[in-house]
N, CA, C and O atoms as a CHARMM CRD file, in Angstrom:
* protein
*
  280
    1    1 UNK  N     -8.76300  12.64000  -5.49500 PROA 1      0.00000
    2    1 UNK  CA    -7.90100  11.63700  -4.89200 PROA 1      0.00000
    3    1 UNK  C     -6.55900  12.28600  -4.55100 PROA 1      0.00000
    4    1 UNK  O     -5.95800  13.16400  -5.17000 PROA 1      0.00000
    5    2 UNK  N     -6.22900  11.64900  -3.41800 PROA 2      0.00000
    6    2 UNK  CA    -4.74300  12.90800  -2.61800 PROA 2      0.00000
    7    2 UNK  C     -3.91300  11.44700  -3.31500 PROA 2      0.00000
    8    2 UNK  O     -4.29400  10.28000  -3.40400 PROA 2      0.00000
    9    3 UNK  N     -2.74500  12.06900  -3.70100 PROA 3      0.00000
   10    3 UNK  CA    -1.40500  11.48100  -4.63800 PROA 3      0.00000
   11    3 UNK  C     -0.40000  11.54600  -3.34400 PROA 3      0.00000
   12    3 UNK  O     -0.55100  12.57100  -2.67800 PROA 3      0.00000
   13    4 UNK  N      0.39200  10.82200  -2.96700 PROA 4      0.00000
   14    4 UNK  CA     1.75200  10.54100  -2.42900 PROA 4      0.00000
   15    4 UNK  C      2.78400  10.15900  -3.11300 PROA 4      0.00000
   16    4 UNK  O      2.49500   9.20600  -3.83600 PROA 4      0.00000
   17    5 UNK  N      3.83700  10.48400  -3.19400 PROA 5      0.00000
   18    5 UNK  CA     5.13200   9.70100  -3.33800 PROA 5      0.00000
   19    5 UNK  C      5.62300   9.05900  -2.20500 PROA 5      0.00000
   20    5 UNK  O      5.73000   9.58200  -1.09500 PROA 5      0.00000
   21    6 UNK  N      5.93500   7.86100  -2.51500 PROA 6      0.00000
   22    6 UNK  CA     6.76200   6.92800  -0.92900 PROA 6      0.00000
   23    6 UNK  C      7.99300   6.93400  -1.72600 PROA 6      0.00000
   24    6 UNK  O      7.77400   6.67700  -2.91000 PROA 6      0.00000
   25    7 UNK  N      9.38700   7.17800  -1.39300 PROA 7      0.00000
   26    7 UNK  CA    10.66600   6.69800  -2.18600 PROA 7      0.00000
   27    7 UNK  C     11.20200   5.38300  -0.73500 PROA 7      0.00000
   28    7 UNK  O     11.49300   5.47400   0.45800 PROA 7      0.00000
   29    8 UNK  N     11.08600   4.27100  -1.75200 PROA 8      0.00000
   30    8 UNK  CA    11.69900   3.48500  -0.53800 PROA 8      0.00000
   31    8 UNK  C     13.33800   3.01000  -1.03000 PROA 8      0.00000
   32    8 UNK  O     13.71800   3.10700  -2.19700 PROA 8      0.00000
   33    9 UNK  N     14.13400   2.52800   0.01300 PROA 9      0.00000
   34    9 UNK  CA    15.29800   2.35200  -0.42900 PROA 9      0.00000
   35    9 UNK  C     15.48900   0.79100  -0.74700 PROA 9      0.00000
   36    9 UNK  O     16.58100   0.51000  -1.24100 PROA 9      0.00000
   37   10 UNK  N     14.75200  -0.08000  -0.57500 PROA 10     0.00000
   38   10 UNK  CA    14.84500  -1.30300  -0.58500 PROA 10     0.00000
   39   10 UNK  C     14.50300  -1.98500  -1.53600 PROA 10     0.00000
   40   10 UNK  O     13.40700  -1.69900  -2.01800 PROA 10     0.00000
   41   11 UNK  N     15.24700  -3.06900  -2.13500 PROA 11     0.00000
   42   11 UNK  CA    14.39000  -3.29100  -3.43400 PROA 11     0.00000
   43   11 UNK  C     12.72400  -3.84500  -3.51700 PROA 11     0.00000
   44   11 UNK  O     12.30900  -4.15800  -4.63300 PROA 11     0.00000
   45   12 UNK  N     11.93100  -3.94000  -2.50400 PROA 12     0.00000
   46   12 UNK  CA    10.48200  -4.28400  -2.25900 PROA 12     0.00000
   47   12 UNK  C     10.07600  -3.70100  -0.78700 PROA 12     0.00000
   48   12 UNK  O     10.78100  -3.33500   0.15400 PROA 12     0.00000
   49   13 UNK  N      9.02900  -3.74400  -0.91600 PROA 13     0.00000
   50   13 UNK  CA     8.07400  -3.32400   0.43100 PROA 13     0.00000
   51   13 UNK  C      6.79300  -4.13200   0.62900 PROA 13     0.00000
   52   13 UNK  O      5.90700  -4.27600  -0.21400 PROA 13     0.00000
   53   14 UNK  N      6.82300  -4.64000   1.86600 PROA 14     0.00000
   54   14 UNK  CA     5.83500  -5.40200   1.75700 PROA 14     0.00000
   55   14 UNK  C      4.23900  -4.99200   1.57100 PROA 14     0.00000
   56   14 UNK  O      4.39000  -3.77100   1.52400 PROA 14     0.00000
   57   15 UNK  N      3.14000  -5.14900   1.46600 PROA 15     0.00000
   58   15 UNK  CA     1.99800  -3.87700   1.25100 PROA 15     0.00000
   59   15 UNK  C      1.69600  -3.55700   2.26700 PROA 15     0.00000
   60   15 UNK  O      1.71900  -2.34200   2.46400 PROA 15     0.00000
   61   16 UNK  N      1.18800  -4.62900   3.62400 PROA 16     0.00000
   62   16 UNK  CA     1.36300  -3.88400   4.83100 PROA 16     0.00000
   63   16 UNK  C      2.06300  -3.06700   5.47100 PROA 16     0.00000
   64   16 UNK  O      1.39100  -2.28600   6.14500 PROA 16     0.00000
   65   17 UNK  N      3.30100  -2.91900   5.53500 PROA 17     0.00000
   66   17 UNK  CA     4.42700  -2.08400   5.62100 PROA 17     0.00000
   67   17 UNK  C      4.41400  -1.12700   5.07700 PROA 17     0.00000
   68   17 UNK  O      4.65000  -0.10800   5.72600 PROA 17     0.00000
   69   18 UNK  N      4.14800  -1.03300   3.72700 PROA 18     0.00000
   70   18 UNK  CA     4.12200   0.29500   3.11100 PROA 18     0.00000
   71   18 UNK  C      3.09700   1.49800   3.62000 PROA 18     0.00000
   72   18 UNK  O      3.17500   2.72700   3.59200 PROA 18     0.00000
   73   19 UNK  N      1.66800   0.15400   4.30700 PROA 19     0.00000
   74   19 UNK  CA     0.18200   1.06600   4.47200 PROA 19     0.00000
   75   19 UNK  C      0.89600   1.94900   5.59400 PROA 19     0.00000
   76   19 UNK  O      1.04900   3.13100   5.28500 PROA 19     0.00000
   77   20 UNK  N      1.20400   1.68300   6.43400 PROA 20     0.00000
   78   20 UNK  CA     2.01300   2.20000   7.67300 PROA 20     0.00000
   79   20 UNK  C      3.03800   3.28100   7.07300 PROA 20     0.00000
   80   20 UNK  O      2.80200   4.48800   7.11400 PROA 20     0.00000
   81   21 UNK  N      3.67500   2.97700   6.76500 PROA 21     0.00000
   82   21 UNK  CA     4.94300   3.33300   6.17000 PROA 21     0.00000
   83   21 UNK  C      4.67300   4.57000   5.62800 PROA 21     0.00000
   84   21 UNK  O      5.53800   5.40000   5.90900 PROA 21     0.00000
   85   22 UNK  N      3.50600   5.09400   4.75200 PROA 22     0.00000
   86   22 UNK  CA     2.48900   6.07700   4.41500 PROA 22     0.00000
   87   22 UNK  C      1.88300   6.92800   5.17500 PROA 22     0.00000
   88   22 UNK  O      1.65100   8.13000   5.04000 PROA 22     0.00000
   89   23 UNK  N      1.63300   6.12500   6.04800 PROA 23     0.00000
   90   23 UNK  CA     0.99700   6.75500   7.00100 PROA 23     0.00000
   91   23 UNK  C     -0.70800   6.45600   6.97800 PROA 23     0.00000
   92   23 UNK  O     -1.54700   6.99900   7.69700 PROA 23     0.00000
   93   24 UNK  N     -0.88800   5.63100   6.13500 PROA 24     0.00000
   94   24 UNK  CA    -2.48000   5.69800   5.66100 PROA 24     0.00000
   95   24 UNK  C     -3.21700   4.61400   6.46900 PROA 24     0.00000
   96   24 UNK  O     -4.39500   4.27400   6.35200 PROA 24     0.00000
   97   25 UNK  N     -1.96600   3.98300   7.59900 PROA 25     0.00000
   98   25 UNK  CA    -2.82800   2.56200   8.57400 PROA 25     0.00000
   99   25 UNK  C     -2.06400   3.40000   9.91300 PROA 25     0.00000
  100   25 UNK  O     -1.18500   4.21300   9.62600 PROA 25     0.00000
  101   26 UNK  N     -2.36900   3.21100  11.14400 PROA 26     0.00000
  102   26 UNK  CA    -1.41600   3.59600  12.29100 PROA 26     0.00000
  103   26 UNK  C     -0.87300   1.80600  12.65200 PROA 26     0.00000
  104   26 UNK  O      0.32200   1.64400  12.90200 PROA 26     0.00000
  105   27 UNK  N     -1.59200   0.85900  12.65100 PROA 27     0.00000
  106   27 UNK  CA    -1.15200  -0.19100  13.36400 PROA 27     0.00000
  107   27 UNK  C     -1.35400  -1.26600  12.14300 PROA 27     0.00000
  108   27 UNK  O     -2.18700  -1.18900  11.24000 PROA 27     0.00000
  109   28 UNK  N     -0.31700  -2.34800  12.36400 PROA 28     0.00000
  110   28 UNK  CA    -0.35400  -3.53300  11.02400 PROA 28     0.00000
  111   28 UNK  C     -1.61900  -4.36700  11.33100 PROA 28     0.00000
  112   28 UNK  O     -2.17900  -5.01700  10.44800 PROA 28     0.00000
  113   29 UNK  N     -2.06600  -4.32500  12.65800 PROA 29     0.00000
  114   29 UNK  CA    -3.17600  -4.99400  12.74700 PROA 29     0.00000
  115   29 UNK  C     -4.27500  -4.34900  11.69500 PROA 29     0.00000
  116   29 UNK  O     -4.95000  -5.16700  11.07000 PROA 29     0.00000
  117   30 UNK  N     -4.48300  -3.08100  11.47500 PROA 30     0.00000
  118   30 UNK  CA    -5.90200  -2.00400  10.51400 PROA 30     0.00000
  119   30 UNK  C     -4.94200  -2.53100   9.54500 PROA 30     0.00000
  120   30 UNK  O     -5.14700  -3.65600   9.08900 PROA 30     0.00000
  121   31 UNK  N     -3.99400  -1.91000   9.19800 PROA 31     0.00000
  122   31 UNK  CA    -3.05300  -2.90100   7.46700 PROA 31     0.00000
  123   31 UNK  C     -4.10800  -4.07800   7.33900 PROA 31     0.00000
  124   31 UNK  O     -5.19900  -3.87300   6.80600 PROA 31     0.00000
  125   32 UNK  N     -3.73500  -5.36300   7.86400 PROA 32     0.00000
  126   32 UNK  CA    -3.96700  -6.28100   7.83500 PROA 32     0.00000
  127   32 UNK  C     -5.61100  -6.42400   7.57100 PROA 32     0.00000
  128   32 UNK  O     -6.13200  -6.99200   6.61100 PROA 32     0.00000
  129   33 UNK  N     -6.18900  -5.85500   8.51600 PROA 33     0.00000
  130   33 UNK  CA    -7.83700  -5.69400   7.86400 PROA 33     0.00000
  131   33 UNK  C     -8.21500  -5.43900   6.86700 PROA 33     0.00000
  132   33 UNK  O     -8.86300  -6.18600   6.13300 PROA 33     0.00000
  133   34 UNK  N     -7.62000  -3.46100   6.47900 PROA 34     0.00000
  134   34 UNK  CA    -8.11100  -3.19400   5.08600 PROA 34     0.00000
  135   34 UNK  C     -7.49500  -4.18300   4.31800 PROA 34     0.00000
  136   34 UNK  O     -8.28900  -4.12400   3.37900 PROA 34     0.00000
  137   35 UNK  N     -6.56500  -5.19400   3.92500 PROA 35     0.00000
  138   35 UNK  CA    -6.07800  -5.64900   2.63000 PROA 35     0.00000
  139   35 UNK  C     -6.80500  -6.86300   2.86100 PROA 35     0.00000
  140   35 UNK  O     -7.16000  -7.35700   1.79100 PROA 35     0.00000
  141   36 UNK  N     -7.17700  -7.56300   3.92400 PROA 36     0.00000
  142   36 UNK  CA    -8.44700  -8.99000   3.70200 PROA 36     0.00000
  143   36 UNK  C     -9.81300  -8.29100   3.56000 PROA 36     0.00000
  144   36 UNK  O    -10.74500  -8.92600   3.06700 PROA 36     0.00000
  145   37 UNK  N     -9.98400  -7.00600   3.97000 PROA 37     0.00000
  146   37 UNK  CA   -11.08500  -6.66700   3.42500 PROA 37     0.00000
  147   37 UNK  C    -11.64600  -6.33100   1.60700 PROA 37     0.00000
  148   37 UNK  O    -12.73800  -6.05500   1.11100 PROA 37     0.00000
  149   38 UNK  N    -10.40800  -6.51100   1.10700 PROA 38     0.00000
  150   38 UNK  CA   -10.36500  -6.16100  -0.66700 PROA 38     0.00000
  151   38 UNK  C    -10.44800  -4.90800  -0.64300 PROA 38     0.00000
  152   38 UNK  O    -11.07000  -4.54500  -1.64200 PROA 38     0.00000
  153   39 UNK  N     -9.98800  -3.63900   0.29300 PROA 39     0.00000
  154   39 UNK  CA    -9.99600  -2.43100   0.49900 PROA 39     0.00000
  155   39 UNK  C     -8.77400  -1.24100  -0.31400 PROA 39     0.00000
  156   39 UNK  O     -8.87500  -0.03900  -0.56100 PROA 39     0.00000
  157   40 UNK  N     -7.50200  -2.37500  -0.58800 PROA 40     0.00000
  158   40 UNK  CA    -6.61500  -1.82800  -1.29700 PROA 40     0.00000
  159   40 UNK  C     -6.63500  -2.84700  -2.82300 PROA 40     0.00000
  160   40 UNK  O     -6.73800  -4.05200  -3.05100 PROA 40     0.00000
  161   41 UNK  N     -6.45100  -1.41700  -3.77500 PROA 41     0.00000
  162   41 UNK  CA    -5.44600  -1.85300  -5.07900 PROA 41     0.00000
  163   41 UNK  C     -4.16000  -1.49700  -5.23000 PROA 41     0.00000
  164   41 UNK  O     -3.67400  -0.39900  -4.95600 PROA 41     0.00000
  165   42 UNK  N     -3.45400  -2.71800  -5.80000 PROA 42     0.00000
  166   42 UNK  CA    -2.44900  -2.32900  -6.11800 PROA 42     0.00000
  167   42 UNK  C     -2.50200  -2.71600  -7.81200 PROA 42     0.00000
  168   42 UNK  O     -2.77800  -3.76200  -8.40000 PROA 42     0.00000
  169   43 UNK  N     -2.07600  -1.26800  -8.31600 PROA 43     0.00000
  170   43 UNK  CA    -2.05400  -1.10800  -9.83800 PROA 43     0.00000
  171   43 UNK  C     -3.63400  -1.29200 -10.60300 PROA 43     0.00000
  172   43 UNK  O     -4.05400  -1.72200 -11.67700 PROA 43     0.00000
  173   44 UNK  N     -4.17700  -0.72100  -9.42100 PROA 44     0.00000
  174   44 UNK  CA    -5.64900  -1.17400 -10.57300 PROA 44     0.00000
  175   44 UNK  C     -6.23200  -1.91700 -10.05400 PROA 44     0.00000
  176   44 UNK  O     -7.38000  -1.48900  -9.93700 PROA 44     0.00000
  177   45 UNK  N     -6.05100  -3.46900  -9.36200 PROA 45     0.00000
  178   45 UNK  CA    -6.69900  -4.22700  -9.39500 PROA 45     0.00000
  179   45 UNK  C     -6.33000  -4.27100  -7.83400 PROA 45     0.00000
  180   45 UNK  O     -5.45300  -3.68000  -7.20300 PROA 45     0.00000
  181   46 UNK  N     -7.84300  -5.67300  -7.23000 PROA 46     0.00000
  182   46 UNK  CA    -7.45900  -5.27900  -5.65000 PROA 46     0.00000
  183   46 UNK  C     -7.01000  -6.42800  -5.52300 PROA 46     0.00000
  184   46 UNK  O     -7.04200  -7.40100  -6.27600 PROA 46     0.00000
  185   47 UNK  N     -6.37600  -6.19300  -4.03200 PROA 47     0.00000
  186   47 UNK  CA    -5.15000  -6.78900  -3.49900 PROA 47     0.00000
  187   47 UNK  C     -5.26100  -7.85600  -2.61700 PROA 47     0.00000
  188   47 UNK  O     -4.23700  -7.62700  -1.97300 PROA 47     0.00000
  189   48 UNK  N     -5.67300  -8.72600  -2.16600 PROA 48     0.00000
  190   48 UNK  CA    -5.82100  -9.55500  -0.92700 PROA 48     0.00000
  191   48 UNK  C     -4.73500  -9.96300  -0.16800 PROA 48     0.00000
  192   48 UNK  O     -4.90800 -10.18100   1.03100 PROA 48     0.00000
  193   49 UNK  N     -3.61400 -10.10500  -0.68900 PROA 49     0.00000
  194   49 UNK  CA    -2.64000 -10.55900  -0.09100 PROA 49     0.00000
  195   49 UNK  C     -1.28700  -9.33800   0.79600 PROA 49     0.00000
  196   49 UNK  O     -0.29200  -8.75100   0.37000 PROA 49     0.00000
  197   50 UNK  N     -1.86300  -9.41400   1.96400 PROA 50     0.00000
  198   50 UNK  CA    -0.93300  -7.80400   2.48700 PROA 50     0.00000
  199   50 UNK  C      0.97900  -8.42400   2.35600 PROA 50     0.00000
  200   50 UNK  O      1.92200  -7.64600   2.49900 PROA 50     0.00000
  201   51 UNK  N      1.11300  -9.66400   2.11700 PROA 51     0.00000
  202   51 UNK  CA     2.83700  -9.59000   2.01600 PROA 51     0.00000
  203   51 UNK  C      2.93900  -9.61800   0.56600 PROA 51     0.00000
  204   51 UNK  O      4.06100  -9.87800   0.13300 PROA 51     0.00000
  205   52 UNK  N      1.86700  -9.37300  -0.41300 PROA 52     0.00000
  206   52 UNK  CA     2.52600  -8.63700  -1.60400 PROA 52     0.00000
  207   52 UNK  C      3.77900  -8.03500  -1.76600 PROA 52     0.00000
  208   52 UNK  O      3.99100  -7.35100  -0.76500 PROA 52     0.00000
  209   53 UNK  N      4.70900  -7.96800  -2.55900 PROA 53     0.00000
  210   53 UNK  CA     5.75500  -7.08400  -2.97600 PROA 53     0.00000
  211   53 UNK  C      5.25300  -6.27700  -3.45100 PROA 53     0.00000
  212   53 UNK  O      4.26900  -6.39200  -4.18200 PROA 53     0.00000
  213   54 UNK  N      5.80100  -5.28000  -3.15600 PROA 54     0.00000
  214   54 UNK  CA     5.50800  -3.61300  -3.74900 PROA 54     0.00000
  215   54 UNK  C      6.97900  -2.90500  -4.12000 PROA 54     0.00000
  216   54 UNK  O      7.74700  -2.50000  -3.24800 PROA 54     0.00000
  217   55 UNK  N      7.21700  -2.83000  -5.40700 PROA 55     0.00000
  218   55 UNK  CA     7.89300  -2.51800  -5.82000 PROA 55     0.00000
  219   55 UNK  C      8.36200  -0.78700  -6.31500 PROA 55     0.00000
  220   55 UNK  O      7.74200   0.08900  -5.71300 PROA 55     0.00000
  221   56 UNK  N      9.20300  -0.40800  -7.15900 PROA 56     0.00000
  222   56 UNK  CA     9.32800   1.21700  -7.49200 PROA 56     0.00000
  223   56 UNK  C      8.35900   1.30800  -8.82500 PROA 56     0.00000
  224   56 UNK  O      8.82900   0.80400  -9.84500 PROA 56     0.00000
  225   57 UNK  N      7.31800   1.78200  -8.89300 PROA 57     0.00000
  226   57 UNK  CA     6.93000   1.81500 -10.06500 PROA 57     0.00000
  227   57 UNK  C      5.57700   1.61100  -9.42400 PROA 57     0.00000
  228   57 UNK  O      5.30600   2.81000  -9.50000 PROA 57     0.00000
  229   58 UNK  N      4.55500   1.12400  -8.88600 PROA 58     0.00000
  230   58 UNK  CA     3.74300   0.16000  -8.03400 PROA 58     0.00000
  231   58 UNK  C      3.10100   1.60700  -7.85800 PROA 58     0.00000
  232   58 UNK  O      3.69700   2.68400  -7.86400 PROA 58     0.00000
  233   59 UNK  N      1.91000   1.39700  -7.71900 PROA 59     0.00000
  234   59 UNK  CA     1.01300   2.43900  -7.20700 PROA 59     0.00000
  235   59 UNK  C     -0.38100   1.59700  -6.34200 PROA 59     0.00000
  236   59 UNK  O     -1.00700   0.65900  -6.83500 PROA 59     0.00000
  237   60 UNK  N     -0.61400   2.12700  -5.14500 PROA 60     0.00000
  238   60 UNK  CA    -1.16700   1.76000  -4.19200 PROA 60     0.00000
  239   60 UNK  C     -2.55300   2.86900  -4.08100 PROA 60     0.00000
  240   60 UNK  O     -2.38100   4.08500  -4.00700 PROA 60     0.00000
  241   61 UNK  N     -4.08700   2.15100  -4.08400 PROA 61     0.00000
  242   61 UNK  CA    -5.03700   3.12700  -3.66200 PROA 61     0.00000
  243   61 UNK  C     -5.73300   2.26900  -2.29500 PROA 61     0.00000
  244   61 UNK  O     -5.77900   1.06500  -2.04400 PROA 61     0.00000
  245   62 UNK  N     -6.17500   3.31800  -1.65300 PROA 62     0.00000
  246   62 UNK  CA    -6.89100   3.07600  -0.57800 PROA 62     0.00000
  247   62 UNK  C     -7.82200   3.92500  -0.48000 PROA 62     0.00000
  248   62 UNK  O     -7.33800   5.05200  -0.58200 PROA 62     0.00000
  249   63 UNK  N     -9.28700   3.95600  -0.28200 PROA 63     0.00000
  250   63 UNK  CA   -10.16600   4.99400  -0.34800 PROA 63     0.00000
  251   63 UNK  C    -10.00200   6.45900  -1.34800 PROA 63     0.00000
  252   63 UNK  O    -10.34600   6.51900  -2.52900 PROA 63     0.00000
  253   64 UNK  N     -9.59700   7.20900  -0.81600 PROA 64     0.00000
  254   64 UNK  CA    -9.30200   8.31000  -1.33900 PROA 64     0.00000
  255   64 UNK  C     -7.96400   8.73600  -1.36000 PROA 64     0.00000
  256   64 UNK  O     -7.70900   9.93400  -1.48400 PROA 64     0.00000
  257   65 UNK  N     -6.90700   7.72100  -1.23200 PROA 65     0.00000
  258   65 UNK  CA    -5.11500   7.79000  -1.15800 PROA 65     0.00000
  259   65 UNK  C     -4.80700   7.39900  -2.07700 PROA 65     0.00000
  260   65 UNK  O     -5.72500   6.77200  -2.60600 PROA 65     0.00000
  261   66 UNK  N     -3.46900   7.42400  -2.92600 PROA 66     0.00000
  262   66 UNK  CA    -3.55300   6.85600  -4.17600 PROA 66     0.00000
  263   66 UNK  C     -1.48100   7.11600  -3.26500 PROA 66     0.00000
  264   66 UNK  O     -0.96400   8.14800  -2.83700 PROA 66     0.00000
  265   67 UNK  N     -0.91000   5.66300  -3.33100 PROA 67     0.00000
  266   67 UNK  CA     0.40500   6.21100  -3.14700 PROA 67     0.00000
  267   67 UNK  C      1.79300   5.60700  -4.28300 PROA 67     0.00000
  268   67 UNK  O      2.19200   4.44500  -4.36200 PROA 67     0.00000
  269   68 UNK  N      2.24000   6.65900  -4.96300 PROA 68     0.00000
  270   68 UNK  CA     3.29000   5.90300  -5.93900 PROA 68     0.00000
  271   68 UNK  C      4.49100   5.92300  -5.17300 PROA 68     0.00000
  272   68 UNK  O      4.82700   6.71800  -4.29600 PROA 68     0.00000
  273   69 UNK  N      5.22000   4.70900  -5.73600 PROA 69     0.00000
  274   69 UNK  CA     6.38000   3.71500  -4.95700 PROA 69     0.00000
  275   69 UNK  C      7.71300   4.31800  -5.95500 PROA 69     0.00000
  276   69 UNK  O      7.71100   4.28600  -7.18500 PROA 69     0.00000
  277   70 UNK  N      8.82100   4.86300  -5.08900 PROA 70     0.00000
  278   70 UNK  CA     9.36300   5.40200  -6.07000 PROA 70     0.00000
  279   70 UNK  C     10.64200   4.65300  -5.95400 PROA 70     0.00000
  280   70 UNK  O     11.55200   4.85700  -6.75700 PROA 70     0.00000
């Protein structure tokens, strides 16, 4: 599994935003798919809701991406 660090400056990120933001979606429309598809976890468990908060601490997997929120 490939590891990222994201350092964001804001106090949250939304999860779609972040997928992008990563680089691991090109368009919020694919965001938006993989996270109604139950395709991302966040912290372990999966995610359905892409305006989740994603916070510093928060770790995000997608297939074979794994990205910590710094």
């Amino acid at each position: 599994m490939k590891t990222e660090k994201v350092k964001i400056r804001t106090e949250f990120i939304k999860l779609d935003q972040l997928l992008k933001f990563a680089g691991l979606c090109d368009t919020g429309g694919f965001a938006k798919e993989l996270v109604q598809q139950g395709a991302v976890k966040v912290n372990g468990e999966i995610c359905t809701m892409r305006g989740k908060k994603i916070r510093p601490g928060d770790v995000v997997e997608v297939d074979q991406y794994r990205v910590e929120v710094e």
